[in-house]
PQR file with spaces between the fields and no chain letter, atoms N, CA, C, O and H, PARSE charges and radii, in Angstrom:
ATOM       1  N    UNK     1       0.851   -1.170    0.000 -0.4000 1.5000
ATOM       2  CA   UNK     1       0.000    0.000    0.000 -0.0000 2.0000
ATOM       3  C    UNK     1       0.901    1.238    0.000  0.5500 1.7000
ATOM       4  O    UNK     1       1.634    1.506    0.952 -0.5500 1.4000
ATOM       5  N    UNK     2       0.804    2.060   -1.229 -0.4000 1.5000
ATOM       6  CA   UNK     2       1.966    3.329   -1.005 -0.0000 2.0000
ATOM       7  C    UNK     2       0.873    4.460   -0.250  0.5500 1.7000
ATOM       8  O    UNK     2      -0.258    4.226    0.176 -0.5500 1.4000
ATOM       9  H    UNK     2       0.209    1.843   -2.002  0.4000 1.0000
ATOM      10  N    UNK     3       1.513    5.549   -0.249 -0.4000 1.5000
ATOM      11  CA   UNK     3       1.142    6.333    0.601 -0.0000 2.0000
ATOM      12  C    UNK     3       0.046    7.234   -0.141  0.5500 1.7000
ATOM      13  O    UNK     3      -0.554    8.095    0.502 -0.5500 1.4000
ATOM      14  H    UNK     3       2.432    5.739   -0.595  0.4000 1.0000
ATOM      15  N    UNK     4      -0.185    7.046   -1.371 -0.4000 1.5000
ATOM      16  CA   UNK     4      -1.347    7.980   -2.227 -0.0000 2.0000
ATOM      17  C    UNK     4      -2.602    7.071   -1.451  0.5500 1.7000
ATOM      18  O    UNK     4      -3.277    7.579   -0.556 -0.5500 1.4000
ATOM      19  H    UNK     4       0.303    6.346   -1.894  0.4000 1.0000
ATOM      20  N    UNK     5      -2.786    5.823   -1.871 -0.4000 1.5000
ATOM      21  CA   UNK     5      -3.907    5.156   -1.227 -0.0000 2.0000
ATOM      22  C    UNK     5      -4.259    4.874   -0.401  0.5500 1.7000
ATOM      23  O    UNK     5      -5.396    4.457   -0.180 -0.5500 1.4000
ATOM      24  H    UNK     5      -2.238    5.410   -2.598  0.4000 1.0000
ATOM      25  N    UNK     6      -2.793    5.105    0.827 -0.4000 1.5000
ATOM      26  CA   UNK     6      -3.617    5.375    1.863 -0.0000 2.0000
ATOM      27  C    UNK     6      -4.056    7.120    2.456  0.5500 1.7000
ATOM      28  O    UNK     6      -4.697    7.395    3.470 -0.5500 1.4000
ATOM      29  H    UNK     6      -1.870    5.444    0.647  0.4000 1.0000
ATOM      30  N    UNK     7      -3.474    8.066    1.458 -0.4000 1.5000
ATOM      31  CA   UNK     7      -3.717    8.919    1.837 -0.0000 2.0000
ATOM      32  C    UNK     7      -5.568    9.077    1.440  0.5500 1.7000
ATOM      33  O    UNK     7      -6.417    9.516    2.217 -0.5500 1.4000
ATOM      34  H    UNK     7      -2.953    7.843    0.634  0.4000 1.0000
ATOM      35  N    UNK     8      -5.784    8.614    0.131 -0.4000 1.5000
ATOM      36  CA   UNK     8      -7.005    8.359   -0.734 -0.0000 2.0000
ATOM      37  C    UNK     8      -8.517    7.555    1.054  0.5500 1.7000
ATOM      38  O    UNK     8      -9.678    7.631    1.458 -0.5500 1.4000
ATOM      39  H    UNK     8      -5.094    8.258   -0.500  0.4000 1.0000
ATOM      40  N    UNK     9      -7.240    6.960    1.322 -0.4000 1.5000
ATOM      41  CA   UNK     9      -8.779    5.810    2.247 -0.0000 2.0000
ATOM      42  C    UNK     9      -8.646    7.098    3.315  0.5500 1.7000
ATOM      43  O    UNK     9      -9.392    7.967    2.864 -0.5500 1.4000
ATOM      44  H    UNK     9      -6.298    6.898    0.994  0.4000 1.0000
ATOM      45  N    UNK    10      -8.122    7.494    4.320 -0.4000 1.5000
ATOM      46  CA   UNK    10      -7.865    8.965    4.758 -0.0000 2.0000
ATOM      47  C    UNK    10      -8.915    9.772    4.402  0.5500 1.7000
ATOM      48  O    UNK    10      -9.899    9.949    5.120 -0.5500 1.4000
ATOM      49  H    UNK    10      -7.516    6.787    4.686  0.4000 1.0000
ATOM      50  N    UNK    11      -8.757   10.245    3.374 -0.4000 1.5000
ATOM      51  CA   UNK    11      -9.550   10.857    3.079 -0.0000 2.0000
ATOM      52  C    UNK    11     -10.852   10.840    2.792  0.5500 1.7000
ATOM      53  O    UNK    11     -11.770   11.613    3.067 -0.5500 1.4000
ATOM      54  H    UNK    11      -7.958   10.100    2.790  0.4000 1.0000
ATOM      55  N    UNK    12     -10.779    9.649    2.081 -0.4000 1.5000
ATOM      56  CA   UNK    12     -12.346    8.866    2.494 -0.0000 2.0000
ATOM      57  C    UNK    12     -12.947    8.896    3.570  0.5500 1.7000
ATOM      58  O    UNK    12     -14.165    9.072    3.582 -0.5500 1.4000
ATOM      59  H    UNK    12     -10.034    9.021    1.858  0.4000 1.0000
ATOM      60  N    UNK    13     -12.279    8.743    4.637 -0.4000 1.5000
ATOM      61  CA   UNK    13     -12.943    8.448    6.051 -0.0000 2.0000
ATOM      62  C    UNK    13     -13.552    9.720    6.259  0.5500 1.7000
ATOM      63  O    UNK    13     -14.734    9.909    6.544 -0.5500 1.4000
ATOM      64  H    UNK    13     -11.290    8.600    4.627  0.4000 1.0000
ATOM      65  N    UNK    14     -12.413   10.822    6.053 -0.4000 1.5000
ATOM      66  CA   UNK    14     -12.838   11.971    6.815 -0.0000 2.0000
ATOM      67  C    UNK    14     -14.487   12.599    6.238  0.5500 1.7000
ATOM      68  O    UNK    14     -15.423   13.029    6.912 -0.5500 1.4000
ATOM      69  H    UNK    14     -11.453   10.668    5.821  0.4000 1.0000
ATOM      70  N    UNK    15     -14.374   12.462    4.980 -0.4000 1.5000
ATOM      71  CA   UNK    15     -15.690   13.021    3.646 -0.0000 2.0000
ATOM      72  C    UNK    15     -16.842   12.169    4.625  0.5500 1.7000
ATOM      73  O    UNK    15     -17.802   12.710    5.173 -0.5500 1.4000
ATOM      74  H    UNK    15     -13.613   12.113    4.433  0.4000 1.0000
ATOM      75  N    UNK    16     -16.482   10.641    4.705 -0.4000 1.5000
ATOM      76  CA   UNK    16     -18.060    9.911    5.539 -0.0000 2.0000
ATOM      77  C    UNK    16     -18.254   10.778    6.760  0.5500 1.7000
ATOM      78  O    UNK    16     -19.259   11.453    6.983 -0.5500 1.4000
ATOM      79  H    UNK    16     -15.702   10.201    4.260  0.4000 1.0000
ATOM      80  N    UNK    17     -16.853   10.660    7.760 -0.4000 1.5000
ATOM      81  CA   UNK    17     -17.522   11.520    8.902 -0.0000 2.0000
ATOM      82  C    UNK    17     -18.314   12.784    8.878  0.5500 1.7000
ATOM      83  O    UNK    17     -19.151   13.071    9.734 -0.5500 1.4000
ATOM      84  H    UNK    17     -16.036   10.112    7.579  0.4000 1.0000
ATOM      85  N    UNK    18     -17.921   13.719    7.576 -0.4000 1.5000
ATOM      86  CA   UNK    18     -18.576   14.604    7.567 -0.0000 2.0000
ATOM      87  C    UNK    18     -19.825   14.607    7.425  0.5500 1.7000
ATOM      88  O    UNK    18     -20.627   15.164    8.174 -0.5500 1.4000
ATOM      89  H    UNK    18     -17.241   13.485    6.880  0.4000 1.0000
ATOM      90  N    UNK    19     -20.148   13.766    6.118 -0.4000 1.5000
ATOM      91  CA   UNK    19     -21.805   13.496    5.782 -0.0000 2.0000
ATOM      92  C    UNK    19     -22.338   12.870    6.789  0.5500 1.7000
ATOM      93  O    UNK    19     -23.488   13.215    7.061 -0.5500 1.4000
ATOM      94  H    UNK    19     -19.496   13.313    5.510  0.4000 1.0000
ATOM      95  N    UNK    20     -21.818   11.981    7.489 -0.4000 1.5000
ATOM      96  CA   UNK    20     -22.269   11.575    9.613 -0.0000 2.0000
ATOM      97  C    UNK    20     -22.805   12.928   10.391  0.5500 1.7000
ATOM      98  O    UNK    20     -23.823   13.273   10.992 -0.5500 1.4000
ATOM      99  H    UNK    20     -20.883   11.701    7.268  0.4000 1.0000
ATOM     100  N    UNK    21     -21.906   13.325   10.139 -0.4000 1.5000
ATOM     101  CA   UNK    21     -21.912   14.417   11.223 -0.0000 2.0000
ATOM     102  C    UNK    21     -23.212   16.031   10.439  0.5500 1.7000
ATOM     103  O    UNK    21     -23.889   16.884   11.013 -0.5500 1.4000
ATOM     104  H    UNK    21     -21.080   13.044    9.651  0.4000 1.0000
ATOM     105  N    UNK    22     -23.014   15.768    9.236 -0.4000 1.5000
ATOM     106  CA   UNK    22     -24.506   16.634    8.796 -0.0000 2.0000
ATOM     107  C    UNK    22     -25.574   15.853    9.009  0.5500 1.7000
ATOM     108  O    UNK    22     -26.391   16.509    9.655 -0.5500 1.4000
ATOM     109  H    UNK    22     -22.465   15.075    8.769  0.4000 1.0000
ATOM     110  N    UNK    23     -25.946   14.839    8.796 -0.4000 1.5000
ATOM     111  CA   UNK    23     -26.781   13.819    9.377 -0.0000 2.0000
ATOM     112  C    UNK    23     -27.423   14.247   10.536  0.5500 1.7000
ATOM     113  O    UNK    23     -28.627   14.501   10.571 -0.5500 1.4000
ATOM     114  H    UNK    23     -25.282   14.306    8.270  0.4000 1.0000
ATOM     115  N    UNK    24     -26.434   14.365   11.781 -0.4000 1.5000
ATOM     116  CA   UNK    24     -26.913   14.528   12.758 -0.0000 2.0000
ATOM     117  C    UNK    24     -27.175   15.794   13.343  0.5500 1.7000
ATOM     118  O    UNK    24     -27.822   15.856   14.389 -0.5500 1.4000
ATOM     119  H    UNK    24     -25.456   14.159   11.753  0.4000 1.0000
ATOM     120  N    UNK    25     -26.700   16.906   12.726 -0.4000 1.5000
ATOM     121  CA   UNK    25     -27.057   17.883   12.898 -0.0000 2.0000
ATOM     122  C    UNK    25     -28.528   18.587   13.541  0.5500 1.7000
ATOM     123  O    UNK    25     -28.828   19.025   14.651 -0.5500 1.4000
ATOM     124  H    UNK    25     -26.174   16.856   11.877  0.4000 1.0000
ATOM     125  N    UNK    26     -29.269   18.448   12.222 -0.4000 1.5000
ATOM     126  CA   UNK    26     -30.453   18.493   12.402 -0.0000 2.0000
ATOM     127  C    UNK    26     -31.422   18.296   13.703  0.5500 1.7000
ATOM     128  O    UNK    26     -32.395   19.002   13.965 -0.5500 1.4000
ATOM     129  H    UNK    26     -29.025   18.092   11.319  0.4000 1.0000
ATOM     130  N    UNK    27     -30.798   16.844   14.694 -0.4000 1.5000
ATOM     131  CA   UNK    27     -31.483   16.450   15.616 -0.0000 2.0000
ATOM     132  C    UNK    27     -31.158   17.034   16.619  0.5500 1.7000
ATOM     133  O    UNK    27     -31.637   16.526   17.633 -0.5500 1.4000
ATOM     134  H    UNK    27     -30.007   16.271   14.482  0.4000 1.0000
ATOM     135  N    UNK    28     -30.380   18.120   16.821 -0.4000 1.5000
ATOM     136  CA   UNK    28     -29.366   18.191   18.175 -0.0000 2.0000
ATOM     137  C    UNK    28     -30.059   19.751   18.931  0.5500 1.7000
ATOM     138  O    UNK    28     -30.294   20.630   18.102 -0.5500 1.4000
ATOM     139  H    UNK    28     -29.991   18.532   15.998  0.4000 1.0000
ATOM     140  N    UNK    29     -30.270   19.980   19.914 -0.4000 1.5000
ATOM     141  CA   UNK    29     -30.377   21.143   20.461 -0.0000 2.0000
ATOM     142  C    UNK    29     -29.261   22.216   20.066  0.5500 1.7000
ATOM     143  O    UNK    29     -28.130   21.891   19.704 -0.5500 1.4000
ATOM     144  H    UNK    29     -30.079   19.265   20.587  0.4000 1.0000
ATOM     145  N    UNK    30     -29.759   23.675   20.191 -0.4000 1.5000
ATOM     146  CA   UNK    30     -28.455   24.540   20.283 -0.0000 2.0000
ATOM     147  C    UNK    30     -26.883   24.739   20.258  0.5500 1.7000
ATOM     148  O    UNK    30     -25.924   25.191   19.632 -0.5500 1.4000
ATOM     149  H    UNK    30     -30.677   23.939   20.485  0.4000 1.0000
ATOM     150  N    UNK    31     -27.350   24.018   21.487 -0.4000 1.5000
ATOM     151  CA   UNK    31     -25.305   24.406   22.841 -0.0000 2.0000
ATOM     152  C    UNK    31     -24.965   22.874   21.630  0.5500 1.7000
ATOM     153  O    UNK    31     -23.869   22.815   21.073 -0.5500 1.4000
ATOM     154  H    UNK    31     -28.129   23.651   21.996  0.4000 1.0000
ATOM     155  N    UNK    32     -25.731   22.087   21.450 -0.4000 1.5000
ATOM     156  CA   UNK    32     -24.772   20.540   20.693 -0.0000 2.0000
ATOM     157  C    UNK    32     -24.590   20.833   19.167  0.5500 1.7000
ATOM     158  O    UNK    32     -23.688   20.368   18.471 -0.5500 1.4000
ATOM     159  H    UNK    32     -26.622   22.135   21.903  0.4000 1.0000
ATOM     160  N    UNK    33     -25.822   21.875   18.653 -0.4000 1.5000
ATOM     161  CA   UNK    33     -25.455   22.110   17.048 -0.0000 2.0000
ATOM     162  C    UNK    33     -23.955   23.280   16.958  0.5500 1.7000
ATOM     163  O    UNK    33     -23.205   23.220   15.984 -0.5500 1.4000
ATOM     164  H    UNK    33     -26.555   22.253   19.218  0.4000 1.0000
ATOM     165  N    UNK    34     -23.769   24.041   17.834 -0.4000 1.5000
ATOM     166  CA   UNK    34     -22.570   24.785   17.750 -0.0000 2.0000
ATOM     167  C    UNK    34     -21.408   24.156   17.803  0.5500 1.7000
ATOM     168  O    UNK    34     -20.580   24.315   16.906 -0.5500 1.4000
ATOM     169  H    UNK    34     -24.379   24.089   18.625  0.4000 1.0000
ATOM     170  N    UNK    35     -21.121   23.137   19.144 -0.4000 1.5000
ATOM     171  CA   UNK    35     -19.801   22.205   19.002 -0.0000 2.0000
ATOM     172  C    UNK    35     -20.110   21.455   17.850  0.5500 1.7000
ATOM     173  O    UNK    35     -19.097   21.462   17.149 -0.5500 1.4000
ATOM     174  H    UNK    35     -21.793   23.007   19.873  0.4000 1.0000
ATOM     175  N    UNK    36     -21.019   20.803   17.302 -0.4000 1.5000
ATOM     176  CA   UNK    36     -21.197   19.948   16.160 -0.0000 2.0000
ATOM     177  C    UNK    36     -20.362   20.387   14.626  0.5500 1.7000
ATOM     178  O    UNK    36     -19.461   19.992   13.886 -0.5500 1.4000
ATOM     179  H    UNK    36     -21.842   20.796   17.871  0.4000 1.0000
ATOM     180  N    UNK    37     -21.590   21.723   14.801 -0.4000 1.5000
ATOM     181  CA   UNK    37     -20.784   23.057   13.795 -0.0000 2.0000
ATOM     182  C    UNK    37     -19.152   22.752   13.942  0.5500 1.7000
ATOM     183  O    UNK    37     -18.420   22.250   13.088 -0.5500 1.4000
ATOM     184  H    UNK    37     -22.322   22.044   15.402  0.4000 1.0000
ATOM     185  N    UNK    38     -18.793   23.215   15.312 -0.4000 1.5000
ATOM     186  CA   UNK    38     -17.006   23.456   14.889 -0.0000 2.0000
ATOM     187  C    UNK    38     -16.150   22.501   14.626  0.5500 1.7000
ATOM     188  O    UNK    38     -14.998   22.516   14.190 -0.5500 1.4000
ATOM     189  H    UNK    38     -19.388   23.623   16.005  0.4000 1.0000
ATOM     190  N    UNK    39     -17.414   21.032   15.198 -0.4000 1.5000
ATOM     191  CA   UNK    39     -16.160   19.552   14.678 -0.0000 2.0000
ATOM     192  C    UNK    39     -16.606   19.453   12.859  0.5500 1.7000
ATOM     193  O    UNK    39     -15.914   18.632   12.257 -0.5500 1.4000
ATOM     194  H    UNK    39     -18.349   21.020   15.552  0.4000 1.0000
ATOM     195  N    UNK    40     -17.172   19.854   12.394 -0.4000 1.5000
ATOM     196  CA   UNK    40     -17.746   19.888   10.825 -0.0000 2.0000
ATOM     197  C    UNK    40     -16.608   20.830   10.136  0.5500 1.7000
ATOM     198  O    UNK    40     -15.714   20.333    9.450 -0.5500 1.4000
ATOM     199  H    UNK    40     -17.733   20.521   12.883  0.4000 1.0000
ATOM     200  N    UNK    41     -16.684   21.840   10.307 -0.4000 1.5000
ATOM     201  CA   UNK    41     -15.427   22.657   10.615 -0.0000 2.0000
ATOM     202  C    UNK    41     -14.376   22.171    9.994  0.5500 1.7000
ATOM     203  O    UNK    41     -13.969   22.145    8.833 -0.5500 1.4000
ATOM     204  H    UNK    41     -17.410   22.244   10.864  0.4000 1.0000
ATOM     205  N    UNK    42     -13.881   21.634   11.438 -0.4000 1.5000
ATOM     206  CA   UNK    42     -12.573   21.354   11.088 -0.0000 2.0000
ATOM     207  C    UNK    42     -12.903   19.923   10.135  0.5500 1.7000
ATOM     208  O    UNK    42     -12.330   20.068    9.055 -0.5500 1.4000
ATOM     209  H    UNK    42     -14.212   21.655   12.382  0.4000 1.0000
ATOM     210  N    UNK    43     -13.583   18.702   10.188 -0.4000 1.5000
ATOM     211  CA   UNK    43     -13.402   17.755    9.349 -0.0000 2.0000
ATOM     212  C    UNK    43     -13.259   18.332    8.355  0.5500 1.7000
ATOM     213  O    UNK    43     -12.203   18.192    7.738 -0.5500 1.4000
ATOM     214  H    UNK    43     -14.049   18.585   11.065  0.4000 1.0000
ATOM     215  N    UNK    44     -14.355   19.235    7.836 -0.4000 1.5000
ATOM     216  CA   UNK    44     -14.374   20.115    6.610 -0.0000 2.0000
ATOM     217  C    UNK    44     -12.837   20.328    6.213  0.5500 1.7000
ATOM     218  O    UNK    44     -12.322   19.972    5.153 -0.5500 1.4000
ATOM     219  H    UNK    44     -15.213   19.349    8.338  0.4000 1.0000
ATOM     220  N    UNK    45     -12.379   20.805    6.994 -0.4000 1.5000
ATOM     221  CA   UNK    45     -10.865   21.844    6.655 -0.0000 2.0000
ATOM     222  C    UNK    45      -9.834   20.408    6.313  0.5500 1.7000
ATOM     223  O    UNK    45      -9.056   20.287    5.366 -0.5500 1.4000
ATOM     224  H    UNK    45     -12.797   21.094    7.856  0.4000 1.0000
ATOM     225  N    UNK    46     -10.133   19.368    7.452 -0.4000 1.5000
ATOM     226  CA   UNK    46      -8.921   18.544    7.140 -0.0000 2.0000
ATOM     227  C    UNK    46      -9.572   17.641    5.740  0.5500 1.7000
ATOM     228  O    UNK    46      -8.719   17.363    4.897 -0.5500 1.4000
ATOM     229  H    UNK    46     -10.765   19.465    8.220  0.4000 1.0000
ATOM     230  N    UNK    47     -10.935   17.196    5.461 -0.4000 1.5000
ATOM     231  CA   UNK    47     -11.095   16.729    4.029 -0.0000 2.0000
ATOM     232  C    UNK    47     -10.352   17.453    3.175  0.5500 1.7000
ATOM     233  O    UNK    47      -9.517   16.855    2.496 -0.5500 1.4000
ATOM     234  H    UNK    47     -11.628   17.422    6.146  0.4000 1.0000
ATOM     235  N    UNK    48     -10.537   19.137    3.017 -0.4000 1.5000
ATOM     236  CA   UNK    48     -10.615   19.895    1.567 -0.0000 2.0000
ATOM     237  C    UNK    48      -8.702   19.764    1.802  0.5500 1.7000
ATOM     238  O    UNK    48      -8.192   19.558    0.701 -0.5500 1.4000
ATOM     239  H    UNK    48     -11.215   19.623    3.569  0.4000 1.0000
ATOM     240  N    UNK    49      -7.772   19.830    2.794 -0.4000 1.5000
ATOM     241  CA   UNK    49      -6.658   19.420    2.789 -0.0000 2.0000
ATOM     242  C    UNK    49      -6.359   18.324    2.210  0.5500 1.7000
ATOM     243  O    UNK    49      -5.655   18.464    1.210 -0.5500 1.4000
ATOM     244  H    UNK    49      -8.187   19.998    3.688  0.4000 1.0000
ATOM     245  N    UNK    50      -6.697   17.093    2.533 -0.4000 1.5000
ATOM     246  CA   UNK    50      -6.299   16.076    1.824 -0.0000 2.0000
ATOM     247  C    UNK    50      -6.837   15.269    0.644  0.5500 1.7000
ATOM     248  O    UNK    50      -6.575   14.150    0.202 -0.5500 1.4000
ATOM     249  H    UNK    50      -7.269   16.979    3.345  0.4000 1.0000
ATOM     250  N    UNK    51      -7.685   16.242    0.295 -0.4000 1.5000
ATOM     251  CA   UNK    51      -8.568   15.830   -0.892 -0.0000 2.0000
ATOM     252  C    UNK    51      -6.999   16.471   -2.115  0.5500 1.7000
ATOM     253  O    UNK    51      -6.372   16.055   -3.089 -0.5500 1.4000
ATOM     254  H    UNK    51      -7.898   17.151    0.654  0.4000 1.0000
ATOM     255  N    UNK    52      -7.034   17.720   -1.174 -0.4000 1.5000
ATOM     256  CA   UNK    52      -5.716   18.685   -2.747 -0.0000 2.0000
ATOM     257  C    UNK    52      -4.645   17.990   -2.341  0.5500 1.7000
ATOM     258  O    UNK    52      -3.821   18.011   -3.255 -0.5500 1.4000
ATOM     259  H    UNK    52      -7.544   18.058   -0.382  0.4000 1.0000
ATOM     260  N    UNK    53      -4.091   17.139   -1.046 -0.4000 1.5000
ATOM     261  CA   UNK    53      -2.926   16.339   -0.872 -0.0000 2.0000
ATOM     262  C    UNK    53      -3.121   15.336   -2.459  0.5500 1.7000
ATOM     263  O    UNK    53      -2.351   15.515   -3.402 -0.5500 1.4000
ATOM     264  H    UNK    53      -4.761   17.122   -0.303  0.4000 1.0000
ATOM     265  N    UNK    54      -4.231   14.339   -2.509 -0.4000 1.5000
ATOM     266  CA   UNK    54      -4.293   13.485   -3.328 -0.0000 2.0000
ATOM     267  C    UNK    54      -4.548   13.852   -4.572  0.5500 1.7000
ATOM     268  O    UNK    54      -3.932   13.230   -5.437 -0.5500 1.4000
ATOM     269  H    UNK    54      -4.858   14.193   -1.743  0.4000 1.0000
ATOM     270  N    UNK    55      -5.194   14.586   -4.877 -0.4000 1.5000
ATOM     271  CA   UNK    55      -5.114   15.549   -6.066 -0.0000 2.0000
ATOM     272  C    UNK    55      -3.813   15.378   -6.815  0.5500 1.7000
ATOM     273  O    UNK    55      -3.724   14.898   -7.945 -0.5500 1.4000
ATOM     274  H    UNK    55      -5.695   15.092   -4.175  0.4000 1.0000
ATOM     275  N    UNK    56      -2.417   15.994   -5.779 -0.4000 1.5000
ATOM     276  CA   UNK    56      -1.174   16.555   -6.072 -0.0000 2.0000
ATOM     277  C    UNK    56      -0.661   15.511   -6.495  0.5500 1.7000
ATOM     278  O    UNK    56      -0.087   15.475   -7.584 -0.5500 1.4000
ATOM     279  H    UNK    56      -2.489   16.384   -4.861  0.4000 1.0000
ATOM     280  N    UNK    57      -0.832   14.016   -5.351 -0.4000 1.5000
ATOM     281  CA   UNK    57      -0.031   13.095   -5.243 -0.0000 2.0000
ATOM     282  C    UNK    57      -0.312   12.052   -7.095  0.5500 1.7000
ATOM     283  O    UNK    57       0.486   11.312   -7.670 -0.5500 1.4000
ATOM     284  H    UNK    57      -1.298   14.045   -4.467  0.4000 1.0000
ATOM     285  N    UNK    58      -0.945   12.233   -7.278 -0.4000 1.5000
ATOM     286  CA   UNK    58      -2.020   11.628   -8.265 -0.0000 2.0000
ATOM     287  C    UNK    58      -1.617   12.592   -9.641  0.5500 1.7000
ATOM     288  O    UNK    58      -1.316   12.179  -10.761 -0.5500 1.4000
ATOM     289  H    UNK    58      -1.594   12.834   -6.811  0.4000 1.0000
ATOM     290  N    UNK    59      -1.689   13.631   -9.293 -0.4000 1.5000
ATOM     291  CA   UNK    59      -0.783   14.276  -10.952 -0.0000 2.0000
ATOM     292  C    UNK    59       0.733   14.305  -10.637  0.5500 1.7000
ATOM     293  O    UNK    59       1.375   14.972  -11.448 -0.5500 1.4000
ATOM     294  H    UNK    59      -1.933   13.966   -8.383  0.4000 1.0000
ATOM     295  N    UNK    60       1.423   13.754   -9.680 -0.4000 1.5000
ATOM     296  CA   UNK    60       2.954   13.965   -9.989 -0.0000 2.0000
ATOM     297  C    UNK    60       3.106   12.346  -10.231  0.5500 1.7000
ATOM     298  O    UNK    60       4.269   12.011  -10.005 -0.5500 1.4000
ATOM     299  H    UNK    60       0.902   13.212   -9.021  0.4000 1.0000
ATOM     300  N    UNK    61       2.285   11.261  -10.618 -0.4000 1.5000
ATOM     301  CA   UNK    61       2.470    9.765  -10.769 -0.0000 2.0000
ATOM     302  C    UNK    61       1.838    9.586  -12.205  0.5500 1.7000
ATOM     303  O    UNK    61       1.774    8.524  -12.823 -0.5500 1.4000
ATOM     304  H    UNK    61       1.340   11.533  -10.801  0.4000 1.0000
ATOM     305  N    UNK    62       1.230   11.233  -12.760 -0.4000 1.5000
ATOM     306  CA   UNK    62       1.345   11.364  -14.744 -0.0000 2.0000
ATOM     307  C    UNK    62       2.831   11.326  -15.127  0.5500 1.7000
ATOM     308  O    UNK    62       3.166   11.392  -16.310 -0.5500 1.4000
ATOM     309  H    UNK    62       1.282   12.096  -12.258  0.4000 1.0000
């Protein structure tokens, strides 16, 4: 396993947690949709990171 595919399953994970975590949104009181909000956030931030990691890794193996 080189390190593109596992960066690829990585990144996978993080994209499900996110669509998890909008999922549950909806059901949550206030004070739980705000921390919810800021863990979305950041999954958000670390997907759109390693989405352009694999992106990169994936056109320098053209």
């Amino acid at each position: 396993m080189n390190a593109a595919t596992t960066l690829g399953i990585v990144t996978m994970v993080i994209w499900i947690l996110v669509s998890v975590e909008l999922s549950k949104t909806s059901k949550k009181d206030n004070d739980q949709k705000e921390n919810s909000n800021r863990k979305l956030i950041v999954l958000m931030f670390a997907g759109i990171v390693l989405t352009i990691a694999v992106v990169i890794s994936l056109f320098q193996k053209l």
